[in-house]
C-alpha positions as CSV (number, residue, x, y, z in Angstrom):
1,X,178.1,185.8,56.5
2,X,179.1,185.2,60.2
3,X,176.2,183.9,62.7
4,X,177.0,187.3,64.9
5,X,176.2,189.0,61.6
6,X,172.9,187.2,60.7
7,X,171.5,188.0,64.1
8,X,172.2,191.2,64.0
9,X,170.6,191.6,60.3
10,X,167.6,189.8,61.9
11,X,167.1,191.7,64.8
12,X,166.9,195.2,62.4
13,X,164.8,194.1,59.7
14,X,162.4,192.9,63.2
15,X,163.2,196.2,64.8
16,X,161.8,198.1,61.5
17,X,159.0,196.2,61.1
18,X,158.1,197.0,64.5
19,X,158.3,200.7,64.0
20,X,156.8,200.5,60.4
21,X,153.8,198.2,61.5
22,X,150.0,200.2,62.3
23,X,149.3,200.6,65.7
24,X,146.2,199.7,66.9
25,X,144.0,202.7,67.1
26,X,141.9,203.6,70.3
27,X,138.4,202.0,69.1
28,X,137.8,200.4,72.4
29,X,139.5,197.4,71.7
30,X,142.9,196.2,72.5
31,X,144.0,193.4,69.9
32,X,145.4,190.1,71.9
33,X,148.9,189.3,72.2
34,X,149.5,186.0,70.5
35,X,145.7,185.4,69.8
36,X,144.8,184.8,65.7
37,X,145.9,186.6,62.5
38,X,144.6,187.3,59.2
39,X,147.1,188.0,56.5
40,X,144.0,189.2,54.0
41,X,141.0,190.6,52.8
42,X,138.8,187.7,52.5
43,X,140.7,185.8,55.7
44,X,139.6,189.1,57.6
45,X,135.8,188.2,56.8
46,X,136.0,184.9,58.4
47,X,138.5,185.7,60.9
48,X,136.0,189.1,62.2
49,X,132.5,186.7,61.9
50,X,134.0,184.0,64.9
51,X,136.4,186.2,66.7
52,X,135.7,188.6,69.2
53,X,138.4,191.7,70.0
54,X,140.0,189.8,72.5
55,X,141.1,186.9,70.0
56,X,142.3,188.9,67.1
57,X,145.9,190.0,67.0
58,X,146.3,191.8,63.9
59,X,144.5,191.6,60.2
60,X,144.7,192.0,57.3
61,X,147.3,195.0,55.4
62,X,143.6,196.1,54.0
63,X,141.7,196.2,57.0
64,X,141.4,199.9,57.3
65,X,141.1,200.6,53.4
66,X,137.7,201.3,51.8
67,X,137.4,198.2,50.5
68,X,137.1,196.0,53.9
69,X,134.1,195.5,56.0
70,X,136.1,195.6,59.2
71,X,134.0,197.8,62.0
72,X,135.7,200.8,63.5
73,X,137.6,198.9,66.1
74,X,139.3,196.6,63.8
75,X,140.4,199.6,61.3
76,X,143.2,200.2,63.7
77,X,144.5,196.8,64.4
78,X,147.9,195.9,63.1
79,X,148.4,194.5,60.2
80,X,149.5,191.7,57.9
81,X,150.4,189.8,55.3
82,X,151.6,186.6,53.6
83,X,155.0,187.0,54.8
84,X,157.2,185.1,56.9
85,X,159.0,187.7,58.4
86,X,156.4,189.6,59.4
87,X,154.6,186.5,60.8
88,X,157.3,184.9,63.1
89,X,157.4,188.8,64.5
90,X,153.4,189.1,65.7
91,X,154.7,185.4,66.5
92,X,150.6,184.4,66.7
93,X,148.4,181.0,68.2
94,X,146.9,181.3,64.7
95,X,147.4,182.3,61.3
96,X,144.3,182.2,58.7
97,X,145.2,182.6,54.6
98,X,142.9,183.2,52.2
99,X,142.4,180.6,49.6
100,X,145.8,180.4,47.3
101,X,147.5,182.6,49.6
102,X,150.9,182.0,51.5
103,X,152.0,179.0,49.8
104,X,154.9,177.6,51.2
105,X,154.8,179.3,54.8
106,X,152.6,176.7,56.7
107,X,155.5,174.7,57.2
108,X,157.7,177.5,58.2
109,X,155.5,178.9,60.8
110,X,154.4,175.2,62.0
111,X,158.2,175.0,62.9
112,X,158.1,178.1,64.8
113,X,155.0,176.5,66.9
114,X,152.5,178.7,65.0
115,X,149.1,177.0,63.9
116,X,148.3,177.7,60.1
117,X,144.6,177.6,58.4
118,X,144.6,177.5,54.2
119,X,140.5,178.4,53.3
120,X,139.5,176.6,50.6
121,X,138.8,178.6,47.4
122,X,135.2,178.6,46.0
123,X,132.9,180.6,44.8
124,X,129.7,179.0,46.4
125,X,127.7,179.5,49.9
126,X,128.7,175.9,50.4
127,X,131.9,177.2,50.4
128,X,131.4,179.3,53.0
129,X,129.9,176.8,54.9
130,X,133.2,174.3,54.7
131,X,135.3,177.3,55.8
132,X,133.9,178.5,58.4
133,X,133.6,175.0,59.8
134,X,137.4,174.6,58.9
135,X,138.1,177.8,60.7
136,X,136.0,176.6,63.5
137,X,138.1,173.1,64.3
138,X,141.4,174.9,63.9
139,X,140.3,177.4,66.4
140,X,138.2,175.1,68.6
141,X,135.1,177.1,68.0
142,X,133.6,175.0,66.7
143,X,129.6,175.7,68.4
144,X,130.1,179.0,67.5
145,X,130.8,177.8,63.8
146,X,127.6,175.9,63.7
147,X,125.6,178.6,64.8
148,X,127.0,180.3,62.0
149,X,126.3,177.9,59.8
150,X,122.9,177.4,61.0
151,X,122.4,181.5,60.3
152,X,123.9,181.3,57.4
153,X,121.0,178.6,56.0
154,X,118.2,180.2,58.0
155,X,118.8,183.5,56.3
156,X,119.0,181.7,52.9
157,X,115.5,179.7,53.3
158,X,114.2,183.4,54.2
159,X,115.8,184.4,50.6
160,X,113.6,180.9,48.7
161,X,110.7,182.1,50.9
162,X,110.7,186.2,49.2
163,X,111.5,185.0,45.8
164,X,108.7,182.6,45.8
165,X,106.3,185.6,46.5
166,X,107.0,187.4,43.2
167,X,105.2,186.8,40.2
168,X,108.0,187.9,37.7
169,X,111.2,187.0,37.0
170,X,113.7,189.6,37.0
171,X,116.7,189.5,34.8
172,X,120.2,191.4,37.0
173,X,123.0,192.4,35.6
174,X,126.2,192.7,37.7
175,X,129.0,194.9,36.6
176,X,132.2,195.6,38.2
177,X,134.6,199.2,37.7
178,X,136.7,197.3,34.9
179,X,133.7,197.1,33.1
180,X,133.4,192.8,33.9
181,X,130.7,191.1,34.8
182,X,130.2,187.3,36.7
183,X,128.5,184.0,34.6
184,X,128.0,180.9,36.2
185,X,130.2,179.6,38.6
186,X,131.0,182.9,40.3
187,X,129.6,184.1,43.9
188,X,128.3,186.8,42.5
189,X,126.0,184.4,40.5
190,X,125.4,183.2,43.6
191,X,124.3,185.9,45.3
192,X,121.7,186.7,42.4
193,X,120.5,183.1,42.5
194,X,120.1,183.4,46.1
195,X,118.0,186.4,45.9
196,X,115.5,185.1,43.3
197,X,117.4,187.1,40.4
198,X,118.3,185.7,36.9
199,X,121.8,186.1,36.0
200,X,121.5,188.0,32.4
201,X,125.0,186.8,32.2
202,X,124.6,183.4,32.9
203,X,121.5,183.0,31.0
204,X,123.7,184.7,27.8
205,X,125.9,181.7,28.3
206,X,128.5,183.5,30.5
207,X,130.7,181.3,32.5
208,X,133.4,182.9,35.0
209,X,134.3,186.2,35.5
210,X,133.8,187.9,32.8
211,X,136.0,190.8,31.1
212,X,135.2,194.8,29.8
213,X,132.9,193.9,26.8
214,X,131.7,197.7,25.6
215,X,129.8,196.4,22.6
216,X,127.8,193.9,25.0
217,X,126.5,196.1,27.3
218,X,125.1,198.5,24.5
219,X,122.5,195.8,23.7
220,X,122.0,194.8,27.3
221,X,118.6,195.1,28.6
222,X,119.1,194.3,32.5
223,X,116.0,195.0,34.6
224,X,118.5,195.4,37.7
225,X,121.7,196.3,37.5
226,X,123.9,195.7,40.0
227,X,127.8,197.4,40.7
228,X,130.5,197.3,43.0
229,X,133.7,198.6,43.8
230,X,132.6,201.7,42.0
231,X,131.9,203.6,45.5
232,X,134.9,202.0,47.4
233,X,137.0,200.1,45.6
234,X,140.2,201.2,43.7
235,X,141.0,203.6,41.0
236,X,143.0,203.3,38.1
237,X,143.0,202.4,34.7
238,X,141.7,199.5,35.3
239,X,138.5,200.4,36.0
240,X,137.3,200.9,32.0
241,X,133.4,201.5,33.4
242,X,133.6,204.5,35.0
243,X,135.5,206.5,31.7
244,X,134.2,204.4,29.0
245,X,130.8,205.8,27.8
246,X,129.4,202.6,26.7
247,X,128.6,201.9,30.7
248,X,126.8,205.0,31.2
249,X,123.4,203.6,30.7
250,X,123.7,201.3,33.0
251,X,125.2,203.5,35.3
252,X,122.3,205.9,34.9
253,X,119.9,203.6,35.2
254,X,117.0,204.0,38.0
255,X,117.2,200.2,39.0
256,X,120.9,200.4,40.0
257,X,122.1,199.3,43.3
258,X,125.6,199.5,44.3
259,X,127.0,196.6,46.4
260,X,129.7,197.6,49.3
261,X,133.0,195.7,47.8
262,X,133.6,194.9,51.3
263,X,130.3,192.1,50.9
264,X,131.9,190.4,48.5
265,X,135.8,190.4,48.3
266,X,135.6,186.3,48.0
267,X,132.6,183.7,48.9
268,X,133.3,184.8,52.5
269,X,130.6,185.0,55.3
270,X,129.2,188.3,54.4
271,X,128.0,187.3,51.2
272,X,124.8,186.6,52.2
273,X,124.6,190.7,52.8
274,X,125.0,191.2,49.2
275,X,122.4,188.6,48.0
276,X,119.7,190.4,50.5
277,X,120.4,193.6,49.5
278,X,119.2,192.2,45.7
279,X,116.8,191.0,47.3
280,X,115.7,194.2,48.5
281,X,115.9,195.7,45.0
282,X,113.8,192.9,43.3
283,X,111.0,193.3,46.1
284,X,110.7,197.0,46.0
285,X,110.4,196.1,42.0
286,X,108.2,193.8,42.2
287,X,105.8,196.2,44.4
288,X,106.1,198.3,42.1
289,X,105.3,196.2,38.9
């Protein structure tokens, strides 16, 4: 293919992504012109806790689907996505992955001048910690990342502090719409643990994410149960707990809380919402015992 050629392929495939790309809404925020760039979901939760509306350029292709967190002005933002192409065209100061997420492309876009931040993958609040302090170098934010930080643990201590005023332990069970659950070494065991909650999971010897177990749950005596993505999240056939009626118990139970999916779409900085919210559940039990 001639060079005359190759540009001119170039400059249409750029000239439909600019016409197919989201413009940004009228929120009351005007996204910056080569400012930072998510290309997804759990990016967008560290990306939207130490930028402002002025420093954001576009996020994630998710951003205005139920299953993001994103506030109104950010629904509207353009959008993207572990793809070169669509990168060199917002042509960005910054471009934030998510953990295992656009392998390959850091050096591409470091040739084209754009900065690249890979978070680490964990499933932790100490991972949340290392990335928002990785986030914060990259970006030179790097006060405003320890103040997160420094949030992040304050609100935690307050979490040891509730838990230590109950008398009882209180045995949660998570399930998800596929009809999994989380053991150990998940963030949603995390988030349990950081509440004051015992993981019936974990304490069953559950390690991981866990998958559709029908016969499991109709022996499962959970004195919370906990859900997400059943509200907001996705459907399809997949999601084996809201058709199979082995989960209806636990559905139907009166100690059920649902968990927004957009709390919790990886260890990300909003986490800490979803263990507080179980926290909620176990003190209003606990008054109540």
């Amino acid at each position: 293919m001639s060079s005359a050629i190759t540009h001119v392929v170039a400059a249409l495939s750029l000239a439909f992504v600019s016409i197919t790309a989201s413009p940004a809404q009228d929120h009351g925020a005007t996204p910056s012109a080569h400012g930072v760039v998510s290309a997804s979901l759990c990016a967008d939760a560290y990306v939207l806790a130490l930028f402002g509306p002025g420093e954001i350029q576009a996020l994630s292709w998710q951003v205005d689907q139920p299953v993001s967190a994103a506030p109104d002005w950010a629904r509207g933002y353009p959008q993207a996505w572990a793809d070169a192409e669509r990168l060199y065209h917002l042509d960005p100061a910054l471009v934030v992955f998510g953990p295992g997420e656009g392998a390959g492309l850091a050096p591409l876009l470091a040739a084209a001048g754009i900065d690249v931040v890979q978070l680490q993958w964990g499933e932790d609040f100490a991972t949340v910690r290392a990335n928002i302090s990785l986030l914060g170098e990259a970006a030179d934010l790097v006060a405003q990342a320890d103040e997160q930080i420094a949030t992040l643990d304050t609100r935690l201590a307050e979490l040891e502090a509730r838990s230590a005023q109950r008398r009882d332990e209180t045995r949660v069970f998570y399930l998800s719409s596929s009809g999994g659950s989380a053991g150990v070494g998940t963030y949603v065991d995390a988030a349990i643990t950081a509440a004051g909650g015992i993981n019936l999971m974990t304490e069953r010897g559950g390690r991981s994410w866990t998958r559709s177990d029908p016969e499991l749950v109709l022996g499962l005596a959970a004195d919370l149960v906990v859900t997400s993505f059943f509200a907001d999240g996705y459907h399809g056939r997949l999601n084996r707990a809201r058709y199979h009626a082995a989960y209806d118990d636990l559905l139907e139970a009166g100690t059920r809380i649902e968990i927004p999916s957009g709390d919790w779409p990886c260890a990300g900085p909003r986490l800490i919402h979803a263990a507080e919210a179980i926290a909620d559940a176990l003190d209003e039990m606990a008054v109540l015992q």
